[in-house]
C-alpha positions as CSV (number, residue, x, y, z in Angstrom):
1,X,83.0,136.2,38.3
2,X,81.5,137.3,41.2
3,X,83.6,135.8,44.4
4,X,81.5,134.9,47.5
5,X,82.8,136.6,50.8
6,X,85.2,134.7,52.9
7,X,83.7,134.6,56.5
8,X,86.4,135.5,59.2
9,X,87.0,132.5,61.6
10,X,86.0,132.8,65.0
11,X,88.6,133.9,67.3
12,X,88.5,130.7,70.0
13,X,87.5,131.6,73.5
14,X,90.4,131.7,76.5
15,X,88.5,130.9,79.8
16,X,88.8,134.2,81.9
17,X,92.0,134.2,84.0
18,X,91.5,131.8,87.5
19,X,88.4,130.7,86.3
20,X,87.3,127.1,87.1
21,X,87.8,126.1,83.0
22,X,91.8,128.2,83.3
23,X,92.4,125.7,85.7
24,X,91.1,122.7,84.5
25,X,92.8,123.6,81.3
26,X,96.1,124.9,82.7
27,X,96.0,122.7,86.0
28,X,99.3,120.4,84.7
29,X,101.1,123.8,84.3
30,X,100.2,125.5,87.3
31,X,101.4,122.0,89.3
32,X,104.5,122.1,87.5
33,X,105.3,125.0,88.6
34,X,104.8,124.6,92.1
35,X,106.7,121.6,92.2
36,X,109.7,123.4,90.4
37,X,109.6,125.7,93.2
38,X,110.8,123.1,95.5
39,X,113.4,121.7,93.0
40,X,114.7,125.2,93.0
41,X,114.4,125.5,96.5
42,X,116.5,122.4,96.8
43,X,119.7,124.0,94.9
44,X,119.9,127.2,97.1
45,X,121.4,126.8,100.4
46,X,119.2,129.0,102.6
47,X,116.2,126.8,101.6
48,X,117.6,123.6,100.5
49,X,117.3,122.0,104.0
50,X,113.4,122.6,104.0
51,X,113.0,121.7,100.2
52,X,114.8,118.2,100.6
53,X,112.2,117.9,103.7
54,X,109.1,117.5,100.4
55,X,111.8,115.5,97.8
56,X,113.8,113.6,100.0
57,X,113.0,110.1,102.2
58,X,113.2,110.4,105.6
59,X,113.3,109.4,109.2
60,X,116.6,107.2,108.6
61,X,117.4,104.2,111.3
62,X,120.3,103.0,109.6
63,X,122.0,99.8,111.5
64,X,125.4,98.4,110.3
65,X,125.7,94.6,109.5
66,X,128.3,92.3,110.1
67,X,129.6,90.6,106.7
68,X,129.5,87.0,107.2
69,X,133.3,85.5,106.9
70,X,134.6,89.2,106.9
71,X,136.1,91.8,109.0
72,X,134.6,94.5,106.5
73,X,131.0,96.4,108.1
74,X,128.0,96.6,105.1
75,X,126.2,99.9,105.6
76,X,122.2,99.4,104.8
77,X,120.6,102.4,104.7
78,X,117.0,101.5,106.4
79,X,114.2,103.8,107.4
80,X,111.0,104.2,109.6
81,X,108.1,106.4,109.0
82,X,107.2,109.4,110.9
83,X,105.8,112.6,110.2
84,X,107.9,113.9,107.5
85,X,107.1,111.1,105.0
86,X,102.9,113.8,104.4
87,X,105.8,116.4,103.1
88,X,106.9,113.7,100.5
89,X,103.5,112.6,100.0
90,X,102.5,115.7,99.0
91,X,105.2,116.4,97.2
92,X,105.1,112.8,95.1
93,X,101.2,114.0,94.9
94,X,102.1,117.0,92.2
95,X,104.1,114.5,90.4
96,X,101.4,112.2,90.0
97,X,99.3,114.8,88.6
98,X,101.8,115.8,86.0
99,X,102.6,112.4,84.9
100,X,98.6,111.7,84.5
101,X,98.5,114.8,82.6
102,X,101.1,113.6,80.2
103,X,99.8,110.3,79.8
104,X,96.8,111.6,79.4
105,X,97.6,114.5,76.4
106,X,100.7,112.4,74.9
107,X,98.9,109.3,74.3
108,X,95.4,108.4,75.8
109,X,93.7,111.6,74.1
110,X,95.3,110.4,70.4
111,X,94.1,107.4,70.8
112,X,91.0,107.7,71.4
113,X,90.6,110.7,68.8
114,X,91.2,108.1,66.3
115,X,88.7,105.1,68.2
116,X,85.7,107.9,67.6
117,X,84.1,106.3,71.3
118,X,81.0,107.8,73.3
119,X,81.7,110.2,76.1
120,X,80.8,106.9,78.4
121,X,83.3,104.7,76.8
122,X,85.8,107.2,76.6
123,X,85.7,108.1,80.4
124,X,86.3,104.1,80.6
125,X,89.2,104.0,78.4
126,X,90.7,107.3,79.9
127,X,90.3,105.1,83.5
128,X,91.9,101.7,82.4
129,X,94.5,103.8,80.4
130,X,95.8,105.5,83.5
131,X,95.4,102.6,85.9
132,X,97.3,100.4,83.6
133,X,100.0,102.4,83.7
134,X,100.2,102.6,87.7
135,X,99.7,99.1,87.9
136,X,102.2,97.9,85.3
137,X,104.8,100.3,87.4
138,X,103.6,98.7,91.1
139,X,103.7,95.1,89.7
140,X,107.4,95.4,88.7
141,X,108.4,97.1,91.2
142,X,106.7,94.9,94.2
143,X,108.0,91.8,92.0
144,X,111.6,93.3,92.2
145,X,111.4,94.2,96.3
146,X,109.5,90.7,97.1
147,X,112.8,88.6,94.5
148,X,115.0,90.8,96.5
149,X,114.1,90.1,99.7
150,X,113.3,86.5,98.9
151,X,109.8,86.0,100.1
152,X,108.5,83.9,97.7
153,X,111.3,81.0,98.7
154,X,111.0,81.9,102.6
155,X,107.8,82.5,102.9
156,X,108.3,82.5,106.9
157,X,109.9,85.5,106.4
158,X,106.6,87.5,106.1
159,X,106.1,87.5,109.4
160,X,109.5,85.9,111.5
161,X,111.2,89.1,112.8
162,X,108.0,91.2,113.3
163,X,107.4,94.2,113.7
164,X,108.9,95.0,110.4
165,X,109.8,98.7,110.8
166,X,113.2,98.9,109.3
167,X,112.6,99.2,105.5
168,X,115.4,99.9,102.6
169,X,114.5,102.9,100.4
170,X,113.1,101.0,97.6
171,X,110.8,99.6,100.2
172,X,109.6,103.1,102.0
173,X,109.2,104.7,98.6
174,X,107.2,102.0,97.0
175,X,104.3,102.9,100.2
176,X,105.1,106.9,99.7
177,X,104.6,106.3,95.7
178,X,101.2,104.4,96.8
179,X,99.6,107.1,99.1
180,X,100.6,109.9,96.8
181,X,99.0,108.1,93.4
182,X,95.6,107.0,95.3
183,X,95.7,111.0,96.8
184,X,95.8,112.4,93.6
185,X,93.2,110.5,92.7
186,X,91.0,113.2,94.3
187,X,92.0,116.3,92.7
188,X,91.8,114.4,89.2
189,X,88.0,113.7,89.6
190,X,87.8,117.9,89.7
191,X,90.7,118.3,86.6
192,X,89.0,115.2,84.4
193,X,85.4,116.4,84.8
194,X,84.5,113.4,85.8
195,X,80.3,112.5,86.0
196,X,78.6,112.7,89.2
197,X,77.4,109.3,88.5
198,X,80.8,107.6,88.0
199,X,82.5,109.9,90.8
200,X,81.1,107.6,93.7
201,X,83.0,104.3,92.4
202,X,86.3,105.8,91.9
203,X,85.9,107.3,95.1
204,X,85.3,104.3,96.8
205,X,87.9,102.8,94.9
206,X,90.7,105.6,95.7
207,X,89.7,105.6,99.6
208,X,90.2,101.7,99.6
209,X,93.4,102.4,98.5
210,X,94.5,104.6,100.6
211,X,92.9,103.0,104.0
212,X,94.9,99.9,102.9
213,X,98.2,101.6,102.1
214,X,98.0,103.4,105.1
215,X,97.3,100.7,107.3
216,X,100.0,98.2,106.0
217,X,102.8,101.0,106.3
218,X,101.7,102.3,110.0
219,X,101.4,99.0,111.4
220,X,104.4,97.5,110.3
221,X,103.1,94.6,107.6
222,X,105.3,95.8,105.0
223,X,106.2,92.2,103.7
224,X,103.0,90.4,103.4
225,X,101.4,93.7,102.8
226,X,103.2,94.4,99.7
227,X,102.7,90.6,98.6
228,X,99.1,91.3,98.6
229,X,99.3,94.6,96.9
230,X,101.3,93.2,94.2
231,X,99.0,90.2,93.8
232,X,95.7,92.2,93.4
233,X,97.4,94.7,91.0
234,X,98.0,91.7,88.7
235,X,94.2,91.2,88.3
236,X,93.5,94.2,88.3
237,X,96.0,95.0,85.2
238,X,94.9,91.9,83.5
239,X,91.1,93.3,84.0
240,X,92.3,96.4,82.6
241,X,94.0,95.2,79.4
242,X,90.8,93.5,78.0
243,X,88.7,96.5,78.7
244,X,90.9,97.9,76.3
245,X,91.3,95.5,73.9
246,X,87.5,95.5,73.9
247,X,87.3,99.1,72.5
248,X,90.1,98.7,70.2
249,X,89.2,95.2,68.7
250,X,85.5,96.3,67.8
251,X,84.8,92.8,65.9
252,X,85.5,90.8,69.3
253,X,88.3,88.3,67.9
254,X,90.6,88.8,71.2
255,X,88.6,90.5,73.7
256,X,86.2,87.3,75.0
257,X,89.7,85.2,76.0
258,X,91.2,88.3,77.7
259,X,87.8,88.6,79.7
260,X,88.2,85.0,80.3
261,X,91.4,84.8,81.6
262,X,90.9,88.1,83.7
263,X,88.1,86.7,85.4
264,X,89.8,83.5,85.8
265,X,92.7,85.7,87.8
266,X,90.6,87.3,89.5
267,X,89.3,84.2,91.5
268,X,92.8,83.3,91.9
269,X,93.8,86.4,93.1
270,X,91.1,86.3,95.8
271,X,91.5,82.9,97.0
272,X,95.3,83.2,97.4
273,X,95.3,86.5,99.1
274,X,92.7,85.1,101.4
275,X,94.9,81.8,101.9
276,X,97.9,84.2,102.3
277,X,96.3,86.2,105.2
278,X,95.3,83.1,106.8
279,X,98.5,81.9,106.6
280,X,100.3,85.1,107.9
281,X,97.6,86.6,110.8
282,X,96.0,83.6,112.1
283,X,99.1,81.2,112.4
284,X,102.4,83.2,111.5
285,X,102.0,86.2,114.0
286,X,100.4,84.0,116.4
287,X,103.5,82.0,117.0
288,X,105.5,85.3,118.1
289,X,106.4,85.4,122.2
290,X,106.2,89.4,121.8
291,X,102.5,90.3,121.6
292,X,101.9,93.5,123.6
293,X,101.5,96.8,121.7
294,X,104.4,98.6,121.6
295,X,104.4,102.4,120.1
296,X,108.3,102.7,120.1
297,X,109.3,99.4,118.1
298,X,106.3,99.7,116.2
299,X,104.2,96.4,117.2
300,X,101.0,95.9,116.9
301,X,100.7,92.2,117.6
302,X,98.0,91.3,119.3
303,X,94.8,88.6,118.8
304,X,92.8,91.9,118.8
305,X,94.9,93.9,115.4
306,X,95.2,90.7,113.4
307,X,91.8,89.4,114.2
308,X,90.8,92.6,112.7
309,X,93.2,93.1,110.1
310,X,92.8,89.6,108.8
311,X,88.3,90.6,109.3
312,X,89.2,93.4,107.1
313,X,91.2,91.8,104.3
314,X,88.4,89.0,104.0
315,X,85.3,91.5,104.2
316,X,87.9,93.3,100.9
317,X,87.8,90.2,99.2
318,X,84.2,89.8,99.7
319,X,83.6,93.2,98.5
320,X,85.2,92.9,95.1
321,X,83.9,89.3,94.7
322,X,80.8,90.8,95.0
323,X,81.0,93.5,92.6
324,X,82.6,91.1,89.9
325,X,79.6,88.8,90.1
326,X,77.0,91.5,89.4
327,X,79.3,92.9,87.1
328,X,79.1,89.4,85.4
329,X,75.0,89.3,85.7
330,X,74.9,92.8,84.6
331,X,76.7,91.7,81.3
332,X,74.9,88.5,80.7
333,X,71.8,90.2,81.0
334,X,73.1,92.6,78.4
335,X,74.3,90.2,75.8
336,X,70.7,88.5,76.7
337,X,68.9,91.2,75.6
338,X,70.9,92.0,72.5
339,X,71.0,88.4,71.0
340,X,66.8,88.8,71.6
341,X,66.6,91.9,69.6
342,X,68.9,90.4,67.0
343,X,66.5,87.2,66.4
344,X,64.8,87.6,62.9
345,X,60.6,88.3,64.6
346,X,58.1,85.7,63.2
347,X,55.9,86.7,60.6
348,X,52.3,87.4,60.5
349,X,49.9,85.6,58.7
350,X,48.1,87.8,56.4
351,X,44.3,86.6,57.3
352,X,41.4,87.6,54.0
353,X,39.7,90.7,54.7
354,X,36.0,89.8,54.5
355,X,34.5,92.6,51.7
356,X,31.2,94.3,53.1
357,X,28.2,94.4,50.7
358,X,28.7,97.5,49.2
359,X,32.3,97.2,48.7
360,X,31.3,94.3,46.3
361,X,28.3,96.3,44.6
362,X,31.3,98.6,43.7
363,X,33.1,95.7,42.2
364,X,30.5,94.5,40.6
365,X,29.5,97.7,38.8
366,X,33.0,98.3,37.3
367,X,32.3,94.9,35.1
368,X,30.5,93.8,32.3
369,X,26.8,93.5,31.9
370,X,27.8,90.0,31.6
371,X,30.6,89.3,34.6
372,X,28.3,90.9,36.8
373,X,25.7,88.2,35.9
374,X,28.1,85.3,36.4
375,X,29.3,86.5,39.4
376,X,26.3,86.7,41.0
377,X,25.2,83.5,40.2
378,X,28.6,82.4,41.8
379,X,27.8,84.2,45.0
380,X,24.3,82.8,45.2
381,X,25.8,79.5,45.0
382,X,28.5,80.0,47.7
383,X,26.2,81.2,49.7
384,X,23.3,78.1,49.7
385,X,26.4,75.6,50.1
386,X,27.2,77.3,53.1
387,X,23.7,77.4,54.6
């Protein structure tokens, strides 16, 4: 038997060395390895000072505190920021990048090989997939710093004491873990490929972030700032979870209450962070004796900063209202026009085709010497009724 020729398999293409594809493709190893330079750098002594200045937290202000009932001295170690917390940020930035890159091989891109998705839907999963995961983390660990510090019972506490500038290292590293995930956010838009058309939100989105990070942690609102964080992350995680459950439940049994009950948050969420800024800006700080800026203790109370601050966390709130509720039209609209296409159309009535004379003649001269009589008679008849 004559055997047909086996065709060689094509030898798969390795994008030319630093190449934009090499480092898309490579881009979790290269960071790797440019954060294990510091971890190396940290174990040898001649460079271990300016390698613990990228992993370690900084700018300590450590005061010792008096043990009620006891002679004994408890050592709190507290810190301010300064300069050194962008060499952490950076740092914490590469590891954010390697973690999404993990999440992302390990676990997201499974997934979704089995879902089969469009490239639209499967940039969407990808999104909520990694936000989840940074959300889930920020949630527990804001819940755990606001039980600590008991906020939730002494609520005065958000803002008796002000300015807030002494922070334990939970604390500090929570707003360092912040600014370096919504950083890395850049650099991932360029190692995702991510569409010119969906780049613009998640920039927006990732700027937000780090404006509001940034301006909780310099001005010293640490406690109510991380109350709101941790409130609009719930939403947001809840929002998150039933886009998900929406691609992986394709026949719709749990993904309508999950939409529900995110949107249902989501109100919440806005009207209690709004409350909670009220609360805090417009009567809490007011109350204080020391309003004058102060660079050196790190106050910022005055009418002018919380006028604006609280200005800025309504116009937020506005902002996201405002995109949920023409997200909402937008899918209305949607499920409008589909249950429209799916309505059975009317049918036509089929109206008689009136025959032309010689179409008849033709019909007449297929039959019978006889039929043809008869049915001219019929005709004639038809015809002097109708006159």
């Amino acid at each position: 038997m004559h055997k047909m020729p086996v065709k060689p398999r094509k030898p798969t293409k390795n994008p030319s060395f630093l190449s934009h594809e090499f480092f898309i493709q490579n881009h979790a190893d290269i960071v790797s390895c440019v954060a294990m330079v510091f971890v190396i750098g940290l174990m040898i002594q001649a460079t271990s000072s300016l390698a613990y200045t990228f992993i370690g937290v900084h700018h300590n202000v450590t005061q010792s505190l008096d043990l009620q009932d006891s002679i004994e001295k408890q050592t709190d170690t507290l810190y301010t920021y300064g300069l050194k917390d962008l060499c952490a940020i950076f740092f914490y930035s590469l590891i954010c990048i390697v973690m999404h890159a993990i999440l992302q091989e390990y676990f997201l891109d499974k997934v979704t090989k089995k879902l089969h998705l469009s490239k639209a839907k499967h940039s969407k999963f990808n999104e909520s997939g990694q936000l989840l995961v940074f959300y889930l983390i920020s949630i527990v660990w804001g819940i755990d710093i606001i039980l600590r510090q008991d906020f939730i019972l002494n609520i005065t506490s958000l803002w008796e004491g002000y300015p807030h500038s002494a922070l334990m290292f939970a604390f500090k590293f929570y707003f360092i873990f912040q600014l370096s995930y919504w950083i890395h956010c850049y650099p991932e838009l360029y190692f995702q490929k991510v569409k010119r058309d969906e780049m613009s939100d998640r920039i927006q989105y990732a700027t937000l972030g780090v404006i509001a990070v940034s301006a909780i942690y310099l001005l010293n609102l640490n406690r109510v700032g991380i109350c709101l964080l941790t409130l609009h992350y719930l939403s947001e995680s809840l929002y998150h979870v039933a886009r998900i459950v929406e691609y992986l439940d394709k026949d719709d049994n749990g993904s309508k209450g999950i939409h529900m009950a995110a949107s249902g948050m989501f109100v919440l969420v806005r009207l209690g962070s709004i409350i909670l800024s009220v609360l805090t800006f417009w009567y809490g700080l007011a109350l204080s004796d020391n309003q004058v800026i102060n660079l050196a203790e790190g106050n910022f109370n005055t009418q002018a900063v919380r006028l604006g601050v609280l200005a800025s966390i309504c116009a937020i709130q506005a902002y996201f209202m405002w995109h949920f509720i023409t997200e909402q039209l937008q899918q209305m609209r949607e499920q409008n026009a589909l249950s429209a296409a799916s309505r059975p159309k009317p049918k036509a009535e089929k109206k008689p085709i009136k025959k032309t004379k010689k179409e008849e003649k033709r019909e007449d001269d297929d039959l019978p010497e006889v039929d043809q009589n008869t049915k001219k008679t019929l005709r004639s008849r038809t015809a002097t009724k109708a006159k």
